[in-house]
N, C-alpha and C positions, 0 to 999 in steps of 0.2 A: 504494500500500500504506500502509495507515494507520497501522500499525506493526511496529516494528523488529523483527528475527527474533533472539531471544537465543540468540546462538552459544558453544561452550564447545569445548575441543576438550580430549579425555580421549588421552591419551600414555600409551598400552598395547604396551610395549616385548616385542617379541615377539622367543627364541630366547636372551635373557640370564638365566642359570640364577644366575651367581655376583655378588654383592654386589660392585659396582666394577671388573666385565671390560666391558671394550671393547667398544662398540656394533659391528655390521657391519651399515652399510649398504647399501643403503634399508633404513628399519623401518617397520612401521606403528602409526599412529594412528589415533585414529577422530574423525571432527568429528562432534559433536550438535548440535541447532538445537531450539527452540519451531516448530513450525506455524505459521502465519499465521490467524486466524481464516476459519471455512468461508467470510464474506461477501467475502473477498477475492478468493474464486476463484481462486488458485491452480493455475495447469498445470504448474510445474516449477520445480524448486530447481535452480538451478548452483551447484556445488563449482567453486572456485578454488583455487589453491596458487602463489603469484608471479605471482598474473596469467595463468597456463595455468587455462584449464579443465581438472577432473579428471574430474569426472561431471555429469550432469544427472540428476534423479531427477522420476519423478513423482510425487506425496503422496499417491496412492493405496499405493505401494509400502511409506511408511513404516508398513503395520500397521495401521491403523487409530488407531495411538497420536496422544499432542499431543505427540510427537517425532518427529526422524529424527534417522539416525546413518548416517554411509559413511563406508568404510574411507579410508586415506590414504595412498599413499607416499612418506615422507621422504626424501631421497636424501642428504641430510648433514646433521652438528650444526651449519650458519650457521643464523643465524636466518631463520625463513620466516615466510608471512602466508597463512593460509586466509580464504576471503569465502566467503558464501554470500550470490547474489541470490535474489528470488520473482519470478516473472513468471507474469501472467495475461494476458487479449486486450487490456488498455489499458495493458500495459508492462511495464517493470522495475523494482525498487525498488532504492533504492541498497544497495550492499553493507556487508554485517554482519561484521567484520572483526576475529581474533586473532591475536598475533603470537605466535611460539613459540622453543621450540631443543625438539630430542630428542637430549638428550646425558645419560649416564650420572652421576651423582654425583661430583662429590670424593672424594677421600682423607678418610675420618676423621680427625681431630685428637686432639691431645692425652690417647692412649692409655696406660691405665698398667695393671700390677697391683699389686695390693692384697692383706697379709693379709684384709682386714673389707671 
């Protein structure tokens, strides 16, 4: 593969209504990626999460778009590592790798009121 698959991974904290409540875990995420150009031929993206494979997708799947996205479940706020590989019939390409936390905010600081 001749180039690198630009991964981003989007923390779309699902079922947290209130400003600064407590995550409950697994949440999900979504990891996005660039395509690999058509000449690379392309049969299938693996999703990893710590080294577990989560999905394997094929690029036809992703829409016809120059993205893919699949879901993700986090199982706690440590910090984790998604990869995605591309593999066609003369390999694998090395993994394209972000590390994360899906943890809720802080406490606001230094709150006051004010006449003005």
């Amino acid at each position: 593969m001749r180039r690198a698959i630009g991964l981003a991974i989007l923390l779309v904290i699902l079922g947290t209504a209130l400003v600064g409540a407590a995550l409950t875990y697994p949440v999900t995420a979504y990891v996005a990626w660039d395509q690999n150009p058509s000449t690379d031929q392309v049969t299938s993206y693996t999703l990893s999460l710590d080294g577990a494979t989560v999905s394997v997708t094929d690029p036809l799947s992703c829409g016809g778009t120059t993205s893919c996205k699949q879901p993700l479940s986090v199982p706690n706020s440590s910090p984790h590592t998604a990869c995605v590989t591309a593999t066609n019939l003369w390999g694998t390409s090395s993994p394209s790798c972000v590390t994360f936390i899906a943890a809720a905010p802080g406490q606001s600081r230094n709150l006051k009121v004010t006449a003005q």
